[in-house]
N, C-alpha and C positions, 0 to 999 in steps of 0.2 A: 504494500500500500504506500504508494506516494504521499510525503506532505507537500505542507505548503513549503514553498519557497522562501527562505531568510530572507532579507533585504541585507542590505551592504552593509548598514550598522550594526545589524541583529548579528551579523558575521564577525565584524571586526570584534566586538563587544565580549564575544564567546570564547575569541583567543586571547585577550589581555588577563595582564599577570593578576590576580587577587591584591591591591593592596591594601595596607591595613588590616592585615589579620592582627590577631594578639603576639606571633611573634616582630611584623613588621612593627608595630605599634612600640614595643619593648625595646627593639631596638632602636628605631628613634628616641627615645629616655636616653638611652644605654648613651648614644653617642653628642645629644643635647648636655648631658648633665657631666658628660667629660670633658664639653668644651669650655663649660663653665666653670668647673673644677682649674681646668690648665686655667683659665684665661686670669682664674682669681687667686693661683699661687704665682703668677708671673706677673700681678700687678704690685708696685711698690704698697700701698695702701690695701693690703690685706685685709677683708671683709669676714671675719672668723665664722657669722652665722649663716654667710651664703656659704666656705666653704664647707661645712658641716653637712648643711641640707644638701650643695650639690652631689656629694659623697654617699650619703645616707640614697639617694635617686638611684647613682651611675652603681651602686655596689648590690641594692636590691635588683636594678633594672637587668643588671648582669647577670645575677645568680637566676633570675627568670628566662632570661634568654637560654640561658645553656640547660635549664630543667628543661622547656619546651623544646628544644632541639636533639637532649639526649632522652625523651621519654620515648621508652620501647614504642608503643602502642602508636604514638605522633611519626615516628621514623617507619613504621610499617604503614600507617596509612599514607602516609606521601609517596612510600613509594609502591605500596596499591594502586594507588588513584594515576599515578607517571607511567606503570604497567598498563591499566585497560584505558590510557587515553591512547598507548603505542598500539594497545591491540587493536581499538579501532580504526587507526589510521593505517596500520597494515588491511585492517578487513577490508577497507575501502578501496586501498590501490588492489588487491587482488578479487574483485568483484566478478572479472573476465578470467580468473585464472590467474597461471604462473606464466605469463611471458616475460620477453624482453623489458617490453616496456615498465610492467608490475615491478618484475623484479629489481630493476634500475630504482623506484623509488621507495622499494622495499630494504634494500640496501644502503641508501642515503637516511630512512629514517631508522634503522637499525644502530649505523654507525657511530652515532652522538651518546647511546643506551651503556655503550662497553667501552673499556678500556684497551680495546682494538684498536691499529691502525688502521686497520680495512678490512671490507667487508666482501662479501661476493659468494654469490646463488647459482648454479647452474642448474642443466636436466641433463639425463643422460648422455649427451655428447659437446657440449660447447658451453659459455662465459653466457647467462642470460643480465647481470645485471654486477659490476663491481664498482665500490668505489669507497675513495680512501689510498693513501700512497701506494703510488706506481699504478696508478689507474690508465693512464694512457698508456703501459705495455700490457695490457688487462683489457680489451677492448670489447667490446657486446657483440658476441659472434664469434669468438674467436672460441677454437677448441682446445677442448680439456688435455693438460698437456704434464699436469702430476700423476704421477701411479696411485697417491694415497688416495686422490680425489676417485679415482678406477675401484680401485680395491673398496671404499667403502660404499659405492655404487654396489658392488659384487655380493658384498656380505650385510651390508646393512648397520653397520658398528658404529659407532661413534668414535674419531681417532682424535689423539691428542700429540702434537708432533711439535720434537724440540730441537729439530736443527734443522738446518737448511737443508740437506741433504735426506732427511725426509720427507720434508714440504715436494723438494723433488725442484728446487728454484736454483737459479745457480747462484754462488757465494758471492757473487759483490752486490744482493740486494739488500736491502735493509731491513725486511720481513725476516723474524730470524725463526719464531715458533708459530703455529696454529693449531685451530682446533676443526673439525671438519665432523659436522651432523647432518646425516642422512633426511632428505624429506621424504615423507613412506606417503601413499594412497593405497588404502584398501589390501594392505600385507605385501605391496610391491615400493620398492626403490623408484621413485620418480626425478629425482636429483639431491643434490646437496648444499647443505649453509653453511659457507665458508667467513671463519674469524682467525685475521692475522696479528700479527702484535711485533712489535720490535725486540723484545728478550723472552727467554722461557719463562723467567721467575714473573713476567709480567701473568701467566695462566696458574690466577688460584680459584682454587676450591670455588669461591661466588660468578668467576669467571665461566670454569664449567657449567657451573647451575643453569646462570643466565645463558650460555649457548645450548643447552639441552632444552632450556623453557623456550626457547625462541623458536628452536628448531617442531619442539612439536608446538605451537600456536601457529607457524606457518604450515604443517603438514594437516592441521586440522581446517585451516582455511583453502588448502590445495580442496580438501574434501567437501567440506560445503559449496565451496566455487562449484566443482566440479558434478555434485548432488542437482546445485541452480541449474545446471546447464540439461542437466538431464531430463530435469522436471519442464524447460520449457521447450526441451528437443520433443518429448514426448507426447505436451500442448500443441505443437507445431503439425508433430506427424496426425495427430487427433484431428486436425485442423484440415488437414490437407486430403487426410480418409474422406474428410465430412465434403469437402470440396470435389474430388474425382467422385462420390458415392453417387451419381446421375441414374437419379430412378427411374428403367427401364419402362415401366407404365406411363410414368408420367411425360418420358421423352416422346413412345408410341404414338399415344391418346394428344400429345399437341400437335406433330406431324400430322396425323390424321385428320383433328381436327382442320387446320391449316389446309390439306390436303382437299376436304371437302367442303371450304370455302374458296375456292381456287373460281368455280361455277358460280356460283351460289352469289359470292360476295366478292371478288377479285381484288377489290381497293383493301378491304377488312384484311387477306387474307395477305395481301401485301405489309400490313403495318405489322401484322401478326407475326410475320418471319422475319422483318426486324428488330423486333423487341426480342422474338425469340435468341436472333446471334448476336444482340448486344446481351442478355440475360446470361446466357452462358461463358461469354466473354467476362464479362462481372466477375461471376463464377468464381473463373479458375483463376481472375485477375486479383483478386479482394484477398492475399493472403498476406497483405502489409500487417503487422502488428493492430494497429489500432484506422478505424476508418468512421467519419461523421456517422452519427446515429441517424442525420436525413439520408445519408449515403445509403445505408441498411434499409430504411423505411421504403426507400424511391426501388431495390431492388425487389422488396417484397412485395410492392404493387405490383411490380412487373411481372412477378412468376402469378399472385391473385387473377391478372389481367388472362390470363391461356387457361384458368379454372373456369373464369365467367366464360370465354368462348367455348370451352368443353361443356358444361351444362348447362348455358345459359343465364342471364338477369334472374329469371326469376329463383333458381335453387342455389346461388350461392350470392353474397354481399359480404361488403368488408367497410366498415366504419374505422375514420383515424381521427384520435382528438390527442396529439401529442402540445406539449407546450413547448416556444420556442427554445428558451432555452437546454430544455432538456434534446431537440432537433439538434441543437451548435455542441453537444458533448462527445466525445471520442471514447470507443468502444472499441471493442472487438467485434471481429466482422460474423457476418453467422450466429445473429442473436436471434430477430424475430422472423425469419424465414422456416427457419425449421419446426417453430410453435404453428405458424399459419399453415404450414404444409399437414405439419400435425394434425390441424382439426378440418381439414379436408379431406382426407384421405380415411380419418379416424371418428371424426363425430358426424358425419353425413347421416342427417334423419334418412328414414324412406320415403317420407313427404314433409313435404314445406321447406321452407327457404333457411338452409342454413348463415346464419345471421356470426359474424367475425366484428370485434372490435377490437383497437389496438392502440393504446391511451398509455400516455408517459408525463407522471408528475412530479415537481418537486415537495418532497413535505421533508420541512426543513433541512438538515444539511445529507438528505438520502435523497434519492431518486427512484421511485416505483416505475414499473413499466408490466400493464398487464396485456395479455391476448387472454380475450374472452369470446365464448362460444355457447350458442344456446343447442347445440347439438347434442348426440346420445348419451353422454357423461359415461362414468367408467364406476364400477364397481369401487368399494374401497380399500378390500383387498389389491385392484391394479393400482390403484392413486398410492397404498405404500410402498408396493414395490417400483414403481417405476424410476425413482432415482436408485433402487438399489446396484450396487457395484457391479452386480454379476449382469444389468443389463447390457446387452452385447447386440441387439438388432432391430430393428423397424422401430416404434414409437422409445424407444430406450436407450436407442444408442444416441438417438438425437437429442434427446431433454438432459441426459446426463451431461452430454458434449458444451450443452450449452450452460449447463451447471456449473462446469468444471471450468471453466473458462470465465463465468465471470468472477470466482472464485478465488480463481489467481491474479485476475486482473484488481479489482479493487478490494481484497483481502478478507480480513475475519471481519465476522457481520454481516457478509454479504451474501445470499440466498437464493432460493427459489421454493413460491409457496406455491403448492398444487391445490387447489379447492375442488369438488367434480361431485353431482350427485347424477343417479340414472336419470335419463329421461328428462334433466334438466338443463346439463350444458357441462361446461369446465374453466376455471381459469386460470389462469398461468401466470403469476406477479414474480417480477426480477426486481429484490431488495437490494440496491446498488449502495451499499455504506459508504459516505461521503462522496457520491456522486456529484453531488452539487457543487462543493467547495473544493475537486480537481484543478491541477495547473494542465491546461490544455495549451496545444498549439493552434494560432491562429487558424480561424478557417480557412484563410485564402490557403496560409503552405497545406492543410490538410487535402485541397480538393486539386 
């Protein structure tokens, strides 16, 4: 779920130092009441009860400062709160994964954390990101060219190496020791975090820690990245089923139709084969991420329009009461074609006019959007199962599809309610959470 967008100050505001806390505070005392101290033994006319008081300030002010500085519990929250502000800005630069580019700024904000000279990330065969001394013979791209960096690709180990001639660098670098942590995905070796340092005795004990903690908070974000990526490959291919899935009756029954306006009605039958190869062009066009919700609206008419020609004005209608702004919102494509297809195919009484509405409001910071049918309605046994997971075809594959998708698009909160009684009709509402107050792109780049 997207937020809103900071503005410039809400940004700058977010990264400025805290001042004035109760250590800042203390020590300004500390260094107020030492100046006053010197300034009032160094003057000839010696003021005994200013020097008294200033003393009594800079000697409390001090022994405060250094309690607040060395209290266990203060030095563990500071450097908490220094750890998950680094882990979110690593989560950030690896949002797309481990490339070049991640890794480059993965490794500049690593470098500042340790008492490393340099830092540096590969994947199995080459330099995806180093920096920190001797970065320009380290170049992004360039292959892996240590054996240790090999070998703990191979085994998985974490190495700790104290000469140069382990590192595997030749002797007039400056780089003398390093430490070298595998990053794992899923029980396999996907590359390695590399931490150098100018002496051995520079690698202790909090050194290790910190390159083990590093190493797995990036092999954990390799994983998540790589989870995201799956989960919208997955949406994608969902997407594109739903897209090629061209139902063979319904293709028939328009041709035909078409086919036997040809005599009948020639002009009719003319627009009709237009609309049909812009509709299908649509179709297989509409697989951008997100596309206007009048985009979707204008499509769903179009395939309604070859329902009216197949059974006529009188057994089918379609009513739309959308609200503008709810028309100008950005969606995913393949929302309410598949609902309207649904109650054509699926609530068609045996007499009277099956009756479609298709209305989109905002109530408050959500977005409803219902397709209503006064058709044969479904049992209630079908109305639970039909988002069940295991639906796999005809009215199931597609109400899930559309489920799932908006689901992922605007997050937790956001739904789909089935209402359906026999004999009486169905309705189908998309609870869009925070629909309303999205940052959209302009309509003009969207169309």
């Amino acid at each position: 779920m997207a937020q809103p967008k900071k503005t410039d100050k809400n940004r700058q505001s977010s990264t400025l130092p805290r001042f004035f806390t109760l250590e800042m505070l203390m020590f300004t005392f500390v260094v107020l009441s030492g100046f006053i101290l010197l300034y009032s033994i160094a003057m000839p006319n010696k003021n005994i009860g200013i020097m008294v008081g200033a003393g009594i300030v800079f000697t409390f002010s001090l022994v405060v400062v250094i309690r607040l500085l060395m209290d266990p519990d203060n030095v563990r929250a500071r450097q908490s709160d220094a750890m998950l502000k680094l882990a979110s800005q690593t989560l950030a630069c690896m949002k797309e994964g481990l490339n070049k580019s991640s890794a480059q700024k993965v490794c500049r904000l690593l470098l500042p954390s340790t008492a490393a000279i340099a830092v540096a990330i590969t994947d199995k065969d080459q330099i995806l990101g180093y920096a920190g001394v001797e970065e320009d013979r380290n170049p992004t791209g360039s292959e892996i060219r240590t054996h240790a960096t090999h070998a703990t690709l191979q085994d998985g180990r974490m190495r700790i190496l104290l000469t140069t001639e382990d590192i595997g660098f030749p002797t007039e670098t400056s780089i003398k020791a390093a430490i070298i942590v595998p990053l794992a995905m899923g029980g396999h070796v996907e590359g390695t975090l590399k931490f150098y340092y100018r002496r051995p005795h520079h690698i202790s004990e909090t050194q290790k820690s910190i390159a083990e903690g590093f190493g797995k908070l990036l092999s954990t974000q390799m994983a998540a990245a790589a989870l995201e990526q799956q989960t919208k490959l997955a949406t994608s291919m969902e997407l594109k089923a739903l897209q090629s899935q061209i139902n063979p009756h319904f293709l028939f029954n328009t041709i035909n139709t078409i086919a036997s306006l040809i005599r009948t009605n020639p002009e009719k039958a003319r627009i009709l084969l237009r609309e049909f190869a812009v509709f299908y062009r649509r179709t297989l066009e509409d697989s951008a991420e997100l596309i206007l919700f009048a985009r979707e609206l204008e499509q769903t008419l179009r395939y309604f329009s070859f329902e009216v020609a197949r059974f006529g004005e009188d057994r089918v209608s379609i009513d739309v009461d959308v609200e503008p702004e709810v028309e100008d919102m950005m969606v995913p494509p393949f929302l309410i074609q598949p609902l309207v297809e649904n109650a054509v195919r699926h609530a068609m009484p045996s007499e009277g006019m099956l009756e479609i509405e298709v209305s989109g409001v905002r109530e408050g910071d959500d977005v409803h959007v219902r397709v209503r049918d006064n058709g044969v309605g479904m049992t209630e046994e079908a109305r639970q199962n039909i988002l069940h997971p295991q639906s796999s075809k005809g009215l199931g594959i597609a109400v899930k599809n559309v489920n799932d998708r908006i689901r992922g698009y605007f997050g937790p909160g956001t739904h789909m309610e089935i209402e359906s009684e026999l004999g009486k009709g169905t309705v189908v509402t998309l609870v869009l959470k925070n629909g309303a107050i999205r940052d959209f792109p302009s309509i003009e780049d969207a169309r």
